[in-house]
N, C-alpha and C positions, 0 to 999 in steps of 0.2 A: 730543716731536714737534717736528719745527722744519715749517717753509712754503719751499718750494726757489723755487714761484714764481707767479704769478698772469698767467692769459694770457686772453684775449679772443681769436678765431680766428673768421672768414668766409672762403668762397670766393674767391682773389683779391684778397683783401685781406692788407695787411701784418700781420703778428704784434703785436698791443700785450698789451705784457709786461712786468711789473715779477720781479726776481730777488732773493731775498734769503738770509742766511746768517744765525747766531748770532749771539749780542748784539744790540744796538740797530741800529734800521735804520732812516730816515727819507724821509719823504718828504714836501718841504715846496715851498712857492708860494703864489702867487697862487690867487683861488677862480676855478670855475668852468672849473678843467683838467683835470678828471675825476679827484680824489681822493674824492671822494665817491663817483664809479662803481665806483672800486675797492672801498668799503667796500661797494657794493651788491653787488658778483659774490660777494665774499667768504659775506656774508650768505646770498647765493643759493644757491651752490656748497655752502653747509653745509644743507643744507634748508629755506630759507625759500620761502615761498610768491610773493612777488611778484619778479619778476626784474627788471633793473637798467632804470632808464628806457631808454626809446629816443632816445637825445640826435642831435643831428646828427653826429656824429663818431663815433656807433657804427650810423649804417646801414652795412649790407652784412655785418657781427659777427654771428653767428647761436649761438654755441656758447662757455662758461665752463670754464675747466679750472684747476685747481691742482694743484702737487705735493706732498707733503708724504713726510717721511723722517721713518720712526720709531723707527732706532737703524741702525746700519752694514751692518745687514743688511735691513733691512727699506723700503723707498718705495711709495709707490700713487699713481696718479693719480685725482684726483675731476674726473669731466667732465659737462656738463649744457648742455643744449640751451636757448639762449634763449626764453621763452615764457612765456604766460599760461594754459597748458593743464598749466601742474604736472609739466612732461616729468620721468620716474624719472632718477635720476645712475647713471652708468657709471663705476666703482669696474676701476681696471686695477693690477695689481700689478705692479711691476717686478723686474726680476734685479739681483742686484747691479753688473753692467756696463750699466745703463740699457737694457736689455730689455725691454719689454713682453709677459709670460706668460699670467698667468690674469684674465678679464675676468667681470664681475659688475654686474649690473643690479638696482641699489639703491632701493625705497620714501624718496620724500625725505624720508616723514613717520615717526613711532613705528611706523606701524602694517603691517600683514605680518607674515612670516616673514624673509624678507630686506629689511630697510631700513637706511637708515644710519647711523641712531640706534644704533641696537644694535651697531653695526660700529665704530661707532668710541668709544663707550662700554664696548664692551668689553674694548677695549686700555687702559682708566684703570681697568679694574675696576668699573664705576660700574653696568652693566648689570644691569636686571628690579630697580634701588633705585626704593622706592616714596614719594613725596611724599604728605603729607595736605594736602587742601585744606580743610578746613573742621574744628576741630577738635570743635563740636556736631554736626555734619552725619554728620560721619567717612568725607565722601567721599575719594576716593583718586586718583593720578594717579600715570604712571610719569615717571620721572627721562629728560627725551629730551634730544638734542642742540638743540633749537631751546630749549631752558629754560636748558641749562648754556652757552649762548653767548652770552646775556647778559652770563657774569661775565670771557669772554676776550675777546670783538667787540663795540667801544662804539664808536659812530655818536656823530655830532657833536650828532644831540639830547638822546641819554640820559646825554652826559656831564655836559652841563652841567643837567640836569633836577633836580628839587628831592624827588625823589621816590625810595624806596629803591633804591640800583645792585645790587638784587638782581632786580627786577621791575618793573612797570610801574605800582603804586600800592596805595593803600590797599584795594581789593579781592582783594586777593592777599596778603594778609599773612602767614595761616598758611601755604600755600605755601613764599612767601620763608622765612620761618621753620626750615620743613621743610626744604627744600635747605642754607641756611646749616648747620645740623646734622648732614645726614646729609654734607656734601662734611668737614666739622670733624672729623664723629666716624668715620666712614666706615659707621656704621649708622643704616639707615635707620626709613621709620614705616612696615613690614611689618608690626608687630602690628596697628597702626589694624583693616585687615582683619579682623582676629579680631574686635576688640571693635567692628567693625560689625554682623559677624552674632553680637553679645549683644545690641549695642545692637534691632537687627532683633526679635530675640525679646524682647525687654526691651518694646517695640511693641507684640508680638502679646499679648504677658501682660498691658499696660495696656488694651488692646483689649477684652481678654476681662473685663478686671477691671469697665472700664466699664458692658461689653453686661452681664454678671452682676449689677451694682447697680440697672441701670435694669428688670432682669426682674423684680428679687427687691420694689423699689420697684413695680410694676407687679402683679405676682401677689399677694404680700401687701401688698396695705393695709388689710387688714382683720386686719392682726398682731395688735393689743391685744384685740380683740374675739374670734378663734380661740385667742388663749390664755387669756383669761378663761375660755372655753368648756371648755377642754383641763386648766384647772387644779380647774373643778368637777367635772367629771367624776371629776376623778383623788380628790379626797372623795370622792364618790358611791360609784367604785367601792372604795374603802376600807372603806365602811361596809358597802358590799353583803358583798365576803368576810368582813368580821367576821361577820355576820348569816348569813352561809351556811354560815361553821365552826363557829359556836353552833347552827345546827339541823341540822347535820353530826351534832354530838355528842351532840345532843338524841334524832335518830334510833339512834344508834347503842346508848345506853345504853338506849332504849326494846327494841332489839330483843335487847338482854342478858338485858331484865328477862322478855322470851317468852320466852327458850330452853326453858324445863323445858317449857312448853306446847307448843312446836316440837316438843320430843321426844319426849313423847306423843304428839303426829298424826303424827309419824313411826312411831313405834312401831303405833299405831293401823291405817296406813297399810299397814305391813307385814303385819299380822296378813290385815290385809282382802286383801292378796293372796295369801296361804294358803287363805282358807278360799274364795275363787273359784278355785284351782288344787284343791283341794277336790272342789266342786263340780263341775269339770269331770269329775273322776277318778269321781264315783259319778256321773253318768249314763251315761260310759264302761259301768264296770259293768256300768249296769241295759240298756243295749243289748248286751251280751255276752249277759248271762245269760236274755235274751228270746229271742236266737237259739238259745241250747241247749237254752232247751224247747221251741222249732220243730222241733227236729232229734229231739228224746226225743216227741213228740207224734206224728213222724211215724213213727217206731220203733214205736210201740207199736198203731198203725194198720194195720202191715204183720202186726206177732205176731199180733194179733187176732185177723186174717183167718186165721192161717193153723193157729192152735186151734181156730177155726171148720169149719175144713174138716177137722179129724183127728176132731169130734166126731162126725159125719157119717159118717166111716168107720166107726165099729164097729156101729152102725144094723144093716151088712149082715151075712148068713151069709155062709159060705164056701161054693162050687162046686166041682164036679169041672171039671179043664181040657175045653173045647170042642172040643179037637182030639184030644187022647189020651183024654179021660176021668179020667183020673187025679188024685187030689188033692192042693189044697195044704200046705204045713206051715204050718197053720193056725198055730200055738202063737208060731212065730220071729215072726211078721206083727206079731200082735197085740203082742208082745210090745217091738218096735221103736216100732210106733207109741204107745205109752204112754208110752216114756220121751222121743217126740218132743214130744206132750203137755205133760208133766213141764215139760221143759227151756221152753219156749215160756211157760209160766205164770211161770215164774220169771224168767225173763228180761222177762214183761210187769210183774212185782210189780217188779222193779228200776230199770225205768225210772221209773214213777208214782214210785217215791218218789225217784228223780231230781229228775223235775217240781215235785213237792212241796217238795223243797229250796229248786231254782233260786228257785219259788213268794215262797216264805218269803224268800228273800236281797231280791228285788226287794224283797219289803214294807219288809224292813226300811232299805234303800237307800232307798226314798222317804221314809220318816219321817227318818231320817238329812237328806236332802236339803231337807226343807222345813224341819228343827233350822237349817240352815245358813245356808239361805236367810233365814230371820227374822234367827241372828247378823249376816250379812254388811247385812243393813237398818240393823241396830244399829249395825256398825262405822262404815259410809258417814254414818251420823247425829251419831257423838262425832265424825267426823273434819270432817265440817261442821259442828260447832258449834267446835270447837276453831280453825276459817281462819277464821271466824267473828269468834271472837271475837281473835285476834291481828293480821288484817286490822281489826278495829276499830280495834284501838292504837294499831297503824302509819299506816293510810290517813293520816288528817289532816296527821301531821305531815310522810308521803312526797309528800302534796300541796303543803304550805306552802313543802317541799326544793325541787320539780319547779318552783315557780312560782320561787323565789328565784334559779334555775339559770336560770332564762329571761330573768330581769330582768338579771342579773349580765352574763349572752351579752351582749344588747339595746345593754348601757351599756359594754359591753367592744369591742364594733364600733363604735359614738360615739366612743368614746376614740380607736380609734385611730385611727381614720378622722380627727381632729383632729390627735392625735399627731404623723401622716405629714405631716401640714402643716405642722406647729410645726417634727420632725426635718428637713424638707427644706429650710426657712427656714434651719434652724441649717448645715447641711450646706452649702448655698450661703456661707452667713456665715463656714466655716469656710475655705471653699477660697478665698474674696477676701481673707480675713488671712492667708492662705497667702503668694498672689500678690501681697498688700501687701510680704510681708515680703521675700520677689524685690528686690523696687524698690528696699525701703529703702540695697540697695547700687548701684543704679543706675550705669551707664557716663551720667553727666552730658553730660561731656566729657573729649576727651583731655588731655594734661597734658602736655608735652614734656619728656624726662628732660633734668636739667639739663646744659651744657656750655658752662656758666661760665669754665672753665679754659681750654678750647678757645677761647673767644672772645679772652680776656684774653692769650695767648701771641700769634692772631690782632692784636689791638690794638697791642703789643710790636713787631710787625714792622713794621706802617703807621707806628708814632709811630716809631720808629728811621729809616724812609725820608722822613718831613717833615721828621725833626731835619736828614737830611741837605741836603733842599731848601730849608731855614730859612724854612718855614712854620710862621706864626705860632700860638703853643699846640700846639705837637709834643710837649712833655714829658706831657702830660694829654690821651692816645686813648682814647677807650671807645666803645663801640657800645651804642646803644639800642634794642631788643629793640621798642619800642613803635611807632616810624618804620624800625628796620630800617636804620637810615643811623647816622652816625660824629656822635660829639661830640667836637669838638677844641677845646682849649682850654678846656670848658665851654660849647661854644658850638654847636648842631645847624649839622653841615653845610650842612642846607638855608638857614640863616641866611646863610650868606656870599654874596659876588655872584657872579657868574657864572664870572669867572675863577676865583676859588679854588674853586667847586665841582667847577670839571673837574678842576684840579688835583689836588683831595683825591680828585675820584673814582680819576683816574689810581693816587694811592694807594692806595686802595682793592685795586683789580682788581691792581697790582704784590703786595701785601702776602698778598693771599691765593693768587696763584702761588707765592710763596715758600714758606709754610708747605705748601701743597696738593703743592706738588712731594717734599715729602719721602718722603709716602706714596703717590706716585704716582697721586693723585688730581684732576691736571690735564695739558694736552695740554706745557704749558711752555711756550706762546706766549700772549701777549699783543697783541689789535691795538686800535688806541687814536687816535681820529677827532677831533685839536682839542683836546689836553690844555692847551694853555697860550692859545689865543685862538680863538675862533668867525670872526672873519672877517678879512682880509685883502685892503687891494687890489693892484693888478697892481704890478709894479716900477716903480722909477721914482714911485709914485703916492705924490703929495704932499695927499691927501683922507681919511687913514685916521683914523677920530677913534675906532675901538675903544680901552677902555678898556683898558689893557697891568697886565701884570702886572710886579712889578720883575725889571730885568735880570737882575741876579746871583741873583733864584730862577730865570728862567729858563735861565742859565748853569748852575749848582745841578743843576737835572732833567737836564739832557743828559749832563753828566758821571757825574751819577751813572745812569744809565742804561748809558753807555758803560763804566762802571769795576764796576757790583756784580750788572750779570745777564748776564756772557760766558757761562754751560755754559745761556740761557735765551734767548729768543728775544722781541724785542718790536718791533711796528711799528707807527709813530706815524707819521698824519698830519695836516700842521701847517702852519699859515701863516708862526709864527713860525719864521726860518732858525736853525739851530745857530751857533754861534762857530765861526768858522774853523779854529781850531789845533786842534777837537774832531772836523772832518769825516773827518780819517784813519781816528778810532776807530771808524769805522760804515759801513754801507751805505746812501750818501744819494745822493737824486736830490732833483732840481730843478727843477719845475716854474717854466717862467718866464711862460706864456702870452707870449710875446715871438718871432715867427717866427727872429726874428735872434739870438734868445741862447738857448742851451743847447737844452734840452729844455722844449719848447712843453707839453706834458700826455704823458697816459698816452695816446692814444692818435698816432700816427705823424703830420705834417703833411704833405699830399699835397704 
C-alpha cells in the first residue's frame, strides 16, 4: 500500500493537502506548522477515536480524507467527517482512471459487520487473528487496525517513549507479546480460546471439587465414630452367620435323624385316609340297603292284603246267574283263584327273606363300621403321638433358628444402614480423586510457542539498518521479550536519551516492515513523527538548545532512507532538514512557518 495523499477539506475553504509517492518522503520545519495535525488526521482517518484538534488554522475544515493505492489496479479513498461524535469513515473505491465507483460506510472501530479494521486487515491477510491478553486469565482480543498502527504511525510521543514500541506499557505485555508473534509467525493465539473453555471447566471441576469436600467435611464428621460402628457390626454379623449355619446344620441333621418317624405318620396318615373313605363307603351302604327294605316292606303289605282277600273268596258257594239262571263253571274259578293264592305266598315268602338279608347286611355293616371307627381312633392316636413326638425334636431347635434369623435381619439393617454411610463417604472421596486428578494436568497458563528464530532474523535487519546509520552498538541487536523493546549494544533501549530512542525506535518500526513485507504482512508504509529531534525552532532561530544528535548519523538516516526502501514507502516528520544534495531523492516539503519563504504549514496562508 503506498498513501497518494492526505487532505483536510471545508466549505470554501482552500484544499490543505500534503501528496506523496515511494520511497522516502519528508516533511520538515519549524513546530507548530501543523505537522503534528498531520499525524493527528492520519491517526483519525485510520480509526482513532479522538479527531485532530481544533487549531485556529483549521476552523472552517470540517472533513479528513486520504488516498491510498494498493497495487496498479487497485485505490480507495478513506474519508471521515471531523468530530467528537465518532462519525463512521466512508471507504470509496476508485477505477483505475481516478474514478470514483463503489462507496462503503465503514465502523471506525473492530466492531460490526462492516468496519475498517477488517477491511483493510484483510488485504495483509491479518484478519479474525486473535491476540491473548492475559496469559492466566486466557482472555482474548481480535488483532484490529487501531493495535497494528501502532507499529506503522508513531506520533512524536511514542517515539521517543521509554516504553515498548509495541504498546503502550507494562500492562500490556502479554498482548504486545501476542501481536510481535503472530505479525513474526503469521499464526496466531486462536487456540487460547480452546484452552479458555478447559480452563472454564477446569473452574467448574475445582468448584465442585471444593463444594464436595466442604459437604463430605460437613455430613460426616462423625466418620471415625460410623465406622467403628460399621466395622463391629461387620464382627457381629460374622458371628451371627456362623451361629446361624451351625444351627442351620444342627436342624437339618436333626430332621435326618426323624425321617423314619416321618414316614410312619405318613404312612400312618395314609392308612387313616382309607379307612375314613371306608367309612364313608359303609354308611353309603347301610342307607342303600335301608331304602330296599322300605321298598320290600312295602311289597310285601300290598301281597298281604291281597291273600287276604283270595282267602275270603272261597268262604262263598257258587249261584246260579241272576239274570239267566244258569250256572257257573265253578271248577275254572276256583281253580285260578288257588294258584293266585299260590303265586302271592311265594312271592310274600320272597320278599321277607329279602328283608332278612338286607336285615343281616345292615347288622353286619354296623359292626364292620364301629370295627373302624375304634381303628380310625387308633390311627388319629399313633399319628399324634408320632407329630408329637417329632415336633418335640425339632421345636426347640426351629425356635432357637427363628430367633437367630431375626437377630441376624436386626444387625443386617444396622449394618447397612451404617454401611450406606461409610459407601457414600468413600463414593464422594472417590469422585474428588477423580476430579483431583483432572487438575493434576491443569491449563495453569498459556505458554507462547517459541519464535526465537523469527525474532533473531527480526534483530538481523534492525542491527543491519543501525550499522548503516552508525549507531552506536549496531553489531549486538536483540530483543527482550521481558520489556518488549531492543537491547543494542547490550544496552536496553530505554537506557538511551531521547534522541537515540527515537532513532532506534525509528529502527524498529523500519526493520520490521522490511521483514513483515516479505509475507505480506504489512501495509508497506511507514509514518514516523520526530525520528531524529522532538523540537525545533522557527528559522532563522538562534535559541534552539535541543540536544542534536551527530550530523553524519543524521546524514546517515536520510540517505539511507532515500537509497534502501524505494519499492516501500515512509513518511517522516521532522524538524531536522535533509542535506541538500539528498532533497532530489525524496518527496520533501518545507514548512517554514515564515509568511515570506516557502510554504508557511500544512495548512494554505490566507
Amino acid at each position: 500500500m503506498i498513501i497518494k495523499r492526505i487532505s483536510v477539506i471545508g466549505k470554501g475553504k482552500p484544499k490543505a493537502e500534503l501528496c506523496f509517492d515511494k520511497g522516502l518522503n519528508v516533511v520538515a520545519g519549524a513546530s507548530d506548522t501543523g505537522k503534528s495535525y498531520v499525524i493527528k488526521c492520519f491517526q483519525y482517518i485510520f480509526g482513532g477515536e479522538e479527531p485532530p484538534k481544533n487549531i485556529d488554522e483549521a476552523k472552517g475544515y470540517n472533513t479528513v480524507e486520504t488516498e491510498i493505492q494498493v497495487d496498479e489496479n487497485e485505490s480507495f479513498i478513506l474519508r471521515r467527517e471531523i468530530s467528537a461524535t465518532k462519525p463512521k469513515v466512508t471507504l470509496i473505491e476508485l477505477e483505475p482512471d481516478g474514478r470514483e465507483s463503489e462507496t462503503i460506510v465503514l465502523n471506525p472501530s473492530h466492531k460490526g459487520k462492516n468496519n475498517l479494521s477488517a477491511h483493510i486487515l484483510g488485504k495483509l491477510g491479518l484478519n479474525d487473528k486473535v491476540l491473548v491478553n492475559g496469559v492466566q486469565s486466557l482472555k482474548t482480543s481480535s488483532l484490529t487496525l487501531r493495535v497494528l498502527s501502532k507499529l506503522f504511525l508513531v506520533d512524536e510521543g511514542r517515539i521517543i517513549t521509554e516504553s515498548s514500541p509495541l504498546g503502550e506499557g507494562q500492562r500490556e505485555y502479554t498482548q504486545e507479546t501476542s501481536l510481535l508473534k503472530t505479525l513474526l509467525t503469521g499464526a496466531d493465539d486462536s487456540v487460547v480460546k480452546e484452552l479458555k473453555q478447559q480452563q472454564d471447566t477446569e473452574g467448574a471441576v475445582e468448584s465442585r471439587v471444593k463444594a464436595l469436600e466442604e459437604y463430605v467435611a460437613k455430613k460426616f464428621s462423625n466418620h471415625e465414630e460410623v465406622k467403628s460402628t460399621t466395622e463391629k457390626l461387620d464382627s457381629e454379623l460374622n458371628e451371627l452367620e456362623e451361629s446361624l449355619s451351625k444351627a442351620q446344620d444342627e436342624l437339618t441333621a436333626l430332621v435326618e435323624a426323624n425321617s423314619e418317624l416321618d414316614y410312619k405318620r405318613n404312612k400312618f396318615r395314609g392308612e387313616l385316609s382309607k379307612l375314613r373313605e371306608t367309612e364313608k363307603e359303609n354308611l353309603l351302604l347301610q342307607g342303600r340297603f335301608s331304602l330296599l327294605i322300605d321298598k320290600y316292606n312295602s311289597d310285601l303289605e300290598r301281597l298281604e292284603a291281597g291273600a287276604e282277600a283270595a282267602s275270603f273268596v272261597e268262604l262263598y258257594e257258587m249261584a246260579n246267574c241272576p239274570t239267566c239262571g244258569q250256572e257257573f263253571e265253578q271248577e275254572k274259578g276256583v281253580k285260578e283263584l288257588k294258584q293266585l293264592v299260590q303265586s302271592t305266598e311265594a312271592e310274600i315268602n320272597k320278599n321277607k327273606f329279602q328283608v332278612k338279608g338286607l336285615t343281616d347286611s345292615i347288622e353286619d355293616l354296623k359292626q364292620e363300621y364301629q370295627m373302624l371307627a375304634k381303628e380310625v381312633v387308633q390311627k388319629e392316636a399313633a399319628v399324634k403321638e408320632l407329630s408329637e413326638i417329632i415336633e418335640g425334636n425339632i421345636s426347640s431347635k426351629l425356635k432357637d433358628y427363628n430367633v437367630a434369623i431375626r437377630l441376624l435381619n436386626s444387625k443386617k439393617n444396622e449394618f447397612l444402614k451404617q454401611r450406606a454411610i461409610v459407601d457414600s463417604r468413600e463414593s464422594l472421596l472417590k469422585e474428588i480423586g477423580e476430579l483431583r486428578v483432572q487438575l493434576e494436568d491443569r491449563t495453569e497458563k498459556y505458554v507462547f510457542p517459541d519464535f526465537s528464530a523469527e525474532l533473531t532474523a527480526l534483530c538481523k535487519n534492525i542491527s543491519a539498518i543501525l550499522q548503516r546509520w552508525s549507531f552506536p552498538g549496531n553489531e549486538d541487536v536483540s530483543f527482550d521479550m521481558k520489556s518488549r523493546d531492543l537491547v543494542i549494544g547490550g544496552k536496553p533501549r530505554s537506557h538511551f536519551g531521547k534522541g537515540y530512542r527515537a532513532i532506534s525506535y525509528a529502527a524498529f518500526s523500519l526493520g520490521l516492515m522490511e521483514y513483515l513485507s516479505k509475507f505480506e504482512r504489512h501495509p508497506k508504509f511507514v509514518i514516523l513523527d520526530s525520528p531524529l529531534t522532538t523540537y525545533r525552532a522557527g528559522d532563522n532561530d538562534e535559541n534552539d538548545d535541543e540536544v542534536q544528535l551527530q550530523k553524519d548519523m543524521i546524514f546517515a538516516f536520510y540517505i539511507d532512507l532515500c537509497d534502501s526502501f524505494k519499492d516501500k514507502q515512509i513518511i517522516v516528520f521532522e524538524n531536522q532538514e535533509p542535506d541538500e544534495d539528498l532533497k532530489p531523492k525524496m518527496t520533501y516539503y518545507h514548512f517554514s512557518k515564515n509568511k515570506e519563504i516557502g510554504r508557511y504549514g500544512f495548512f494554505p496562508v490566507a
